[in-house]
C-alpha positions in Angstrom: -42.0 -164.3 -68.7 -39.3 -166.6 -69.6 -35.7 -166.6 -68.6 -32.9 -165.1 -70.3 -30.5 -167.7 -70.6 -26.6 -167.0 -71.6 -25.0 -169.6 -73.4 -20.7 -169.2 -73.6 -19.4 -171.5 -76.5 -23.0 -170.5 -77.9 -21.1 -171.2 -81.8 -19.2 -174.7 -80.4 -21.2 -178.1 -81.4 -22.3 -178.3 -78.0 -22.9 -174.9 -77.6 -25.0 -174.4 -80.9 -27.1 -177.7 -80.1 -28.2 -176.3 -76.7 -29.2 -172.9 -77.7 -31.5 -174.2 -80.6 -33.3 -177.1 -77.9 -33.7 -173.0 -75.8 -35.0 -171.7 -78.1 -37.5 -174.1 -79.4 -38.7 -174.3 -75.8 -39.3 -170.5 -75.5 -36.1 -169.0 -73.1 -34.5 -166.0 -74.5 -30.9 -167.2 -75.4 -27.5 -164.7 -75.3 -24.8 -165.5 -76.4 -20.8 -165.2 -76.2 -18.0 -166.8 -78.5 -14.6 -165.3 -80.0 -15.9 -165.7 -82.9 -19.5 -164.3 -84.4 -22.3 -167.3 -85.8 -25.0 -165.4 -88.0 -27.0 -168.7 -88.3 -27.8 -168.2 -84.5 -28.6 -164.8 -84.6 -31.3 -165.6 -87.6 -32.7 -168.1 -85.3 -33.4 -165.0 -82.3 -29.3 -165.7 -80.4 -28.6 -162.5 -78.9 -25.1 -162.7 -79.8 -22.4 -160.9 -78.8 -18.2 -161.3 -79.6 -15.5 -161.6 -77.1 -13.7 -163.5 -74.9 -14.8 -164.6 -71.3 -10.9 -164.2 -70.2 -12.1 -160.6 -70.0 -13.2 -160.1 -66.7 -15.2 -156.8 -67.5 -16.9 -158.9 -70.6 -18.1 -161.2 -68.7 -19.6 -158.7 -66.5 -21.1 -157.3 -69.1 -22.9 -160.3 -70.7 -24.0 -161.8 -67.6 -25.7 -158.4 -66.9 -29.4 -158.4 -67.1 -29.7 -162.5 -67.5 -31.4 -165.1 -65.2 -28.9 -168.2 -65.8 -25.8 -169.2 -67.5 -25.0 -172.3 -69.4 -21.1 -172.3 -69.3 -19.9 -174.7 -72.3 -17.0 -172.7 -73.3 -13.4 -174.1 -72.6 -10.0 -174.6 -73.5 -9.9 -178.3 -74.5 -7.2 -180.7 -75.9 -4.1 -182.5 -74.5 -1.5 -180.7 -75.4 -0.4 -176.9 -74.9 0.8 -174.1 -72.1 -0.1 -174.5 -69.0 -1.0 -170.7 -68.2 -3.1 -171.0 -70.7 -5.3 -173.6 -70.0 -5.4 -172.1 -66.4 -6.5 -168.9 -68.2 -9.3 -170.4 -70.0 -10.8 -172.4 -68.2 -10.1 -171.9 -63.9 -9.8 -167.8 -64.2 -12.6 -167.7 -66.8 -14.9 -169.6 -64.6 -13.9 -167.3 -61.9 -15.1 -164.1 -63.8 -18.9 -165.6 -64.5 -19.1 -166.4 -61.3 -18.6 -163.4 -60.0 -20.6 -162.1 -62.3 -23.0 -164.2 -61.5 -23.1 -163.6 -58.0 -23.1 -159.8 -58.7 -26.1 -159.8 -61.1 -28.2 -161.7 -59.0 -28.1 -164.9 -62.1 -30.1 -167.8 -60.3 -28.7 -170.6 -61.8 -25.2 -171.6 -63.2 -24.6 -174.9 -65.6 -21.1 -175.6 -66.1 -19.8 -178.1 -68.6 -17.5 -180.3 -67.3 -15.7 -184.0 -68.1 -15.2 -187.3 -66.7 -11.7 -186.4 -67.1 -11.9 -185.0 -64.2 -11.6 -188.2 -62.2 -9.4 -189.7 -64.5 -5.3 -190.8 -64.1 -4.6 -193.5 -66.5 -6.9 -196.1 -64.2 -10.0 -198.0 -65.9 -13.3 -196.8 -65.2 -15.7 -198.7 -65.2 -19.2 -197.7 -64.2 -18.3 -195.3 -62.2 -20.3 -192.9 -60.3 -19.7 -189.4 -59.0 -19.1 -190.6 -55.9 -15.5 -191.6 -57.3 -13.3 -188.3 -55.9 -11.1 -186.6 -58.3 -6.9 -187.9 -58.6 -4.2 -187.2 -57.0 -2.4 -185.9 -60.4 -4.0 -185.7 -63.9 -2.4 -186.8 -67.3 -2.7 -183.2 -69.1 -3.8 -179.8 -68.1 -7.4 -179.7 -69.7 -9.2 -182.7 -66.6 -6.8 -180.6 -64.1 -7.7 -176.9 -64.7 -11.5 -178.1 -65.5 -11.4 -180.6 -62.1 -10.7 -177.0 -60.7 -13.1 -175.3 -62.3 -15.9 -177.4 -61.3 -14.6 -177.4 -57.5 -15.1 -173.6 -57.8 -18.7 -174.4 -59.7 -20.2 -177.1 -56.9 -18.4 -174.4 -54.4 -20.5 -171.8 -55.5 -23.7 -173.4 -54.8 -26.2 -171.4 -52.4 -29.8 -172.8 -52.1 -32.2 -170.2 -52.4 -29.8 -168.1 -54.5 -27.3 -169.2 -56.9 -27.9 -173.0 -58.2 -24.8 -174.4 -59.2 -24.1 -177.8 -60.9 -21.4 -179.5 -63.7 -22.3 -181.9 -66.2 -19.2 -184.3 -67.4 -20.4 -185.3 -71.1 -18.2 -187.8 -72.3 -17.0 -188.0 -76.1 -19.8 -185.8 -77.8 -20.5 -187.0 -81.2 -23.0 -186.5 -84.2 -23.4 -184.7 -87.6 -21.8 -181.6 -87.8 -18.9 -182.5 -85.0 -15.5 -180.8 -85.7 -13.5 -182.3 -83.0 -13.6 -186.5 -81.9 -14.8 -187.4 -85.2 -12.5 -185.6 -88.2 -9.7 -186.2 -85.4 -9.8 -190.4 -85.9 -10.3 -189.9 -89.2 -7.1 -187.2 -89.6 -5.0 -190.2 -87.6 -6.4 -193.0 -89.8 -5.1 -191.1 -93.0 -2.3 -189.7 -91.8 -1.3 -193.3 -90.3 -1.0 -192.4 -86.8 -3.6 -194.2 -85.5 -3.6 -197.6 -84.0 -5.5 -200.1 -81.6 -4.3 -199.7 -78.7 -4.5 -203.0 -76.6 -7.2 -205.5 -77.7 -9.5 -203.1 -78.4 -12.1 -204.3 -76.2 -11.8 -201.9 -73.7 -15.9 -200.7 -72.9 -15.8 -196.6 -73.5 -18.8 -194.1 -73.6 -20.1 -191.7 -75.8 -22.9 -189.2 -76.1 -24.9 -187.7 -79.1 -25.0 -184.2 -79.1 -28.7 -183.9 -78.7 -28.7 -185.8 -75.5 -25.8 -183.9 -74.3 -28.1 -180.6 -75.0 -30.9 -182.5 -73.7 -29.0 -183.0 -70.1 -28.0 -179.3 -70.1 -31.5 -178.0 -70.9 -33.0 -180.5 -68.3 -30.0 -179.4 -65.5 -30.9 -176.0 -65.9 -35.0 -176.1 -65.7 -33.8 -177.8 -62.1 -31.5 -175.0 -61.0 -34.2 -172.4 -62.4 -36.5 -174.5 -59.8 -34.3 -174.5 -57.2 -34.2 -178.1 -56.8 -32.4 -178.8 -54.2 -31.8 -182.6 -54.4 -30.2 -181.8 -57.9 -28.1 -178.8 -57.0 -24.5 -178.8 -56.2 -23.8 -182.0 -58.0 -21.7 -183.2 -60.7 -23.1 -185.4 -62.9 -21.9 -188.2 -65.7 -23.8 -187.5 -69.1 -23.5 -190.7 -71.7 -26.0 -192.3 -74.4 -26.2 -195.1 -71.6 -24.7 -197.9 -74.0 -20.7 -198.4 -73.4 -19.5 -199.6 -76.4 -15.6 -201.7 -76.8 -13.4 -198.8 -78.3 -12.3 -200.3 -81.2 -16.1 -200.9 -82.6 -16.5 -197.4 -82.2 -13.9 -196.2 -83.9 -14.2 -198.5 -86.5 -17.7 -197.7 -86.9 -16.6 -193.6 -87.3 -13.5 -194.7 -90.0 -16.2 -196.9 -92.0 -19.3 -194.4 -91.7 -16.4 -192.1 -93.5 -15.2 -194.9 -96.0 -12.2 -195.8 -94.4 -10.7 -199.6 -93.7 -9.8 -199.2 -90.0 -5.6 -199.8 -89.4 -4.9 -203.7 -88.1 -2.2 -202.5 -86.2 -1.9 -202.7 -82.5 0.5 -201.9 -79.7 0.2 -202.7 -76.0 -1.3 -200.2 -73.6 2.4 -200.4 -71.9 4.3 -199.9 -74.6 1.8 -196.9 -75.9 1.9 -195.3 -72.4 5.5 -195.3 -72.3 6.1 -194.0 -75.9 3.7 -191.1 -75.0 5.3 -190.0 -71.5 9.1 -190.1 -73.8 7.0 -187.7 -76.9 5.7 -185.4 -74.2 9.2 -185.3 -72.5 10.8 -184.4 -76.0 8.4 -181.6 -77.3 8.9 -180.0 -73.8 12.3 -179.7 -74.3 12.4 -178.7 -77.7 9.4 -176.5 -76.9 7.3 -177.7 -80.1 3.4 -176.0 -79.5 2.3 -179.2 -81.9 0.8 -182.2 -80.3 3.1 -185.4 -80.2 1.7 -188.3 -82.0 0.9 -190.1 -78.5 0.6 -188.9 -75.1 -0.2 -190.7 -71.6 -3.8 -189.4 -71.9 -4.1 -190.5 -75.2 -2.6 -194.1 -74.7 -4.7 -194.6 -71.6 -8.0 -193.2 -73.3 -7.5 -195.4 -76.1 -6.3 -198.6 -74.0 -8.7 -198.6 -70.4 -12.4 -198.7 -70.1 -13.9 -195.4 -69.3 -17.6 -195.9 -68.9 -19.9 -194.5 -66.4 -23.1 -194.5 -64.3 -26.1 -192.0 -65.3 -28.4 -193.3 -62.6 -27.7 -189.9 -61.0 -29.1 -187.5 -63.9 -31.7 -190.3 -64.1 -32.9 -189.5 -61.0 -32.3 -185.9 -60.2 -32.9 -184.4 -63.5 -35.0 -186.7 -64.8 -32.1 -187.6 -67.9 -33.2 -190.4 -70.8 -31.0 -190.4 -73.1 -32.8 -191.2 -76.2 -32.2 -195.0 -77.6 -32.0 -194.2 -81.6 -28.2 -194.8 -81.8 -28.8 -196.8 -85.3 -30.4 -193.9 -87.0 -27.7 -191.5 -85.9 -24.9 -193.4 -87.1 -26.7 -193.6 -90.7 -26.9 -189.8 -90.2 -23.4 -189.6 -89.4 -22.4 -192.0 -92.7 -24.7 -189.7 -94.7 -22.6 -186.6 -93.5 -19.0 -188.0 -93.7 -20.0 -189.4 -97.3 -22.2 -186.6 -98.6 
């Protein structure tokens, strides 16, 4: 019989893409968002409505199911503090406790590379790289903590516990890193930052789904080479930053913006915005932040060797073919 896998974020772009590669390979999928997504329930989602800040919910949902595939999470680089602590370190908490209490097998947590990230470059990095001394923003702190409490978790022959770090998720249908360059373009907030040529990584969304799917069949195993890891999830083809995002602004019909400002001077205007919102307690992002300015200005690419060899990862090489998608979508 197969496993009964729940899926939080099951609605998110992420989320969605995992439970349909689930489906198609024959687990029985639950799911739990705020919000409800018919279009998965037609497909055979067992879907339910709520919040996983609700500790009793979350016992609830986990009841009765074999694994969880946690993709749910507060994201973004600007907002309260108790809140990002809510959604994403307490929330955490709760499915693992349920977890532990219902007996789940296996527990896939979404992370980031932001989680090792302080304004240094990467470059191909590996998880052997430890987490900062201080983060940029509260969304790589509170998720650095919530996969601690993940990889923590882990107990061979019981609960299999690991974190993926997918990094910049792309691909038809996204509603976050793609309409938010194209929103700066047009609203003229958005410039090159340095020379551009700074190598960053992406992912498609399939392979992201791909690496969860694959992450999970090893926990289910109780693999125990792959278990207790984090791992860094990319299409395996760092690209310089400004190609990429002038290759999002064009695939959308847009003339990419020719002006620039040094990763110095960027940095610093961002640490004065964030210092001025807090003390005019605006809930609206600044226009630049540290994290921004230093995503925008270093390389952060990384090494997949790891989820090459412990959960047998390829991320598939049709990157052409998906940007012509991707044109086809922003145009159609």
């Amino acid at each position: 019989m197969s496993a009964t896998v729940l899926v939080t974020g099951y609605g998110g772009f992420l989320g969605s893409s995992i439970c349909q590669q689930l489906l198609r390979q024959g687990y029985r999928v639950r799911g739990i968002a705020r919000n409800s997504y018919s279009k998965l329930a037609s497909l055979g989602v067992e879907t339910h409505c709520g919040s996983i800040t609700d500790a009793a919910l979350c016992n609830s949902v986990v009841a009765g199911t074999d694994a969880i595939i946690h993709t749910a999470a507060l994201a973004g680089v600007w907002g309260k503090t108790v809140d990002y602590e809510r959604s994403n370190v307490e929330a955490t908490g709760h499915l693992l406790d349920a977890a532990r209490r219902h007996s789940v097998r296996a527990f896939v947590q979404t992370s980031s590379p932001s989680v090792t990230f302080d304004g240094s470059p990467q470059s191909g990095i590996d998880e052997s790289v430890p987490y900062p001394t201080r983060w940029l923003c509260d969304y790589p702190r509170t998720k650095a903590l919530a996969e601690r409490m993940v990889l923590d978790a882990c107990q061979p022959g019981n609960l299999a516990t690991c974190a993926l770090r997918p990094h910049l998720i792309w691909g038809v249908g996204d509603p976050h890193l793609i309409p938010r360059v194209i929103e700066r373009c047009r609203s003229g907030r958005l410039r090159c930052v340095g020379d551009g040529m700074n190598l960053i990584d992406t992912v498609h969304v399939e392979n992201a789904a791909t690496a969860h799917v694959l992450a999970l069949q090893r926990m289910l195993d109780d693999d125990r080479d792959a278990m207790g890891r984090a791992y860094f999830i990319t299409d395996g083809h760092p690209v310089p930053c400004w190609s990429w995002i002038t290759t999002i602004l064009q695939s959308a019909g847009l003339q990419p913006p020719t002006r620039r400002i040094s990763l110095k001077t960027a940095y610093a205007m961002g640490g004065t915005l964030e210092l001025i919102y807090k003390l005019l307690g605006k809930s609206s992002e600044p226009p630049m932040t540290r994290f921004v300015a230093s995503q925008l200005g270093v390389d952060h690419y990384f090494s997949i060797q790891a989820a090459r060899d412990r959960l047998g990862y390829q991320p598939a090489r049709d990157r052409d073919s998906r940007i012509a998608e991707l044109q086809a979508w922003l145009r159609g």
